[in-house]
N, C-alpha and C positions, 0 to 999 in steps of 0.2 A: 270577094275582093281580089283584084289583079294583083298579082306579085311584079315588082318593077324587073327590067330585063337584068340589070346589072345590081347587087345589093352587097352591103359590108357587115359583116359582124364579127362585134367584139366576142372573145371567149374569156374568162377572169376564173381563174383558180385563187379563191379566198383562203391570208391566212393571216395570221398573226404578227408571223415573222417572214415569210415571204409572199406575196401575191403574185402568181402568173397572169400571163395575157400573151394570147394571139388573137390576130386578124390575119381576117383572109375576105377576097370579095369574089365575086362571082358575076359570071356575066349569064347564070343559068345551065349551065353544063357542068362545070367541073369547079372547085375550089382554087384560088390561087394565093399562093403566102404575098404577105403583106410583111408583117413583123410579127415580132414575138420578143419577150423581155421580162426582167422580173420588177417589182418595187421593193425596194428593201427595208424594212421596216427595223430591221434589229438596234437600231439604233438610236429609237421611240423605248424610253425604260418605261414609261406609264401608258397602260392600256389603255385607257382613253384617247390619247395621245394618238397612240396606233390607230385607234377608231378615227380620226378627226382626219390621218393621214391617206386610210382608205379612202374616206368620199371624195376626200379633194383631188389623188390619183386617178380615180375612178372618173371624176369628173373631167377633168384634165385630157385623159385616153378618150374620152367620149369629143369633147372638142376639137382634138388632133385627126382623131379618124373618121368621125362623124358618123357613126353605122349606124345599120338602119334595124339592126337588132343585137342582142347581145345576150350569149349562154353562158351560165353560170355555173360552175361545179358544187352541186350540194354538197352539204358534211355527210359525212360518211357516219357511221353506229358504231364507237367504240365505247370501253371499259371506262375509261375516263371523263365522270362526266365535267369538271371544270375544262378539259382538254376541248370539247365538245360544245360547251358552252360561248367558250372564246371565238370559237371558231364560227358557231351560229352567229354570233354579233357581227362576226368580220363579214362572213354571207351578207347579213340583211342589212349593213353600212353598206356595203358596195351596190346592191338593188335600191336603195336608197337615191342612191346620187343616179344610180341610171334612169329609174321612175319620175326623178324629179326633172329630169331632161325630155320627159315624152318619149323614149326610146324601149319599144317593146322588151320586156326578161323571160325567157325561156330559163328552165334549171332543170338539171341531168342527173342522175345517179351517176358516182365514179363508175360502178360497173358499168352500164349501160353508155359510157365515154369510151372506156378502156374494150368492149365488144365491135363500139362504132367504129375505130381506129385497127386492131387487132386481130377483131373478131373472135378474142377469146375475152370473157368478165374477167376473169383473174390476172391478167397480166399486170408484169412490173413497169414500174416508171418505164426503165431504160428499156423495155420492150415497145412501147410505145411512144418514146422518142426516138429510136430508131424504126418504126416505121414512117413515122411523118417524116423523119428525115429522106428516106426514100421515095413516099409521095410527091414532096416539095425539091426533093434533088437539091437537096442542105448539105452543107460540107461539114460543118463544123457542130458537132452537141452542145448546148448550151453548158454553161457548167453547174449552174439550176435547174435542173429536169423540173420545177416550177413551169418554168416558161413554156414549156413543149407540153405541160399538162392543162394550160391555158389556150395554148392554140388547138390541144385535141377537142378541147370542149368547144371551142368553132367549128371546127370542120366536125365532130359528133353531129352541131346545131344544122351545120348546111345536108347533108343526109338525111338528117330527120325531118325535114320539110319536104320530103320526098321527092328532090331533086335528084337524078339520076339513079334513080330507085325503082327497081322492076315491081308490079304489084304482086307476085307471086315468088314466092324465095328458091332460090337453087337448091338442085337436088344435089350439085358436086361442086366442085372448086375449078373446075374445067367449064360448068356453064354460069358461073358465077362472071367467073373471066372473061367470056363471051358475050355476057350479058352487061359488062361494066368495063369496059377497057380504059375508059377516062380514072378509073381510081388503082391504074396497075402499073408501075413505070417499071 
């Protein structure tokens, strides 16, 4: 299947209480910001509620941006499993509303987001909104590092499609650099 030259996708950090999202599009080379934003939920007191709020959000950013795919941040494995639960439901409401639109879902491990962006798994939020900040030459951090974990799972999605992606991995940081200069400002 040909990949189109130019393509959008949404990124959506699933939550409860807040949901991130970036986009960015691509004309095939490099990622470019588009937005990035939180939905705020906190103010849905019934979870259901919160559910009903995700697919319509979800749907809604699918209409305003129209992308032509959209990555997901899976839940992560914690202690908690009602914590864990809520959060699975927020996931698959939000895949939900994108499936139902015909619009391809890809989903990421957080580590495997926070690697694509960092290139370390363990990194913090604020490690990895300030890297996008410096890829996208952003002034300002969100005051939701949400949103910045939304757009990482985009640009995670546009790299993993092997878009400016060498097929053999660098031995150093000097031929990495060499080899990627569209992801180094």
């Amino acid at each position: 299947m040909q990949k189109k030259p130019e393509r959008i996708i949404l990124g959506i950090d699933p939550g409860t209480t807040l949901m991130g999202y970036g986009v960015v599009k691509s004309d095939g080379k490099t990622p470019v910001y588009v937005a990035m934003d939180v939905v705020d939920l906190r103010r849905e007191g019934d979870h259901y509620m919160k559910l009903r709020k995700i697919y319509e959000a979800t749907a809604a950013l699918i209409e305003k941006y129209l992308p032509d795919e959209v990555a997901i941040e899976a839940p992560f494995y914690g202690k908690n499993v009602q914590s864990m639960l809520k959060l699975g439901r927020a996931q698959g409401v939000a895949m939900a509303a994108v499936l139902s639109r015909d619009v391809p879902v890809f989903e990421y491990a957080p580590r495997k987001i926070k690697l694509a962006i960092t290139g370390a798994g363990d990194a913090s939020k604020e490690q990895v909104a300030g890297m996008l900040m410096r890829m996208f030459d952003l002034k300002e951090i969100p005051k939701n590092l949400d949103a910045t974990d939304g757009l990482a799972a985009a640009v995670c999605h546009f790299y993993q499609n092997g878009i400016n992606i060498t097929k053999s991995g660098s031995k150093s940081w000097e031929e990495f650099i060499r080899k990627n200069p569209g992801r180094i400002k």
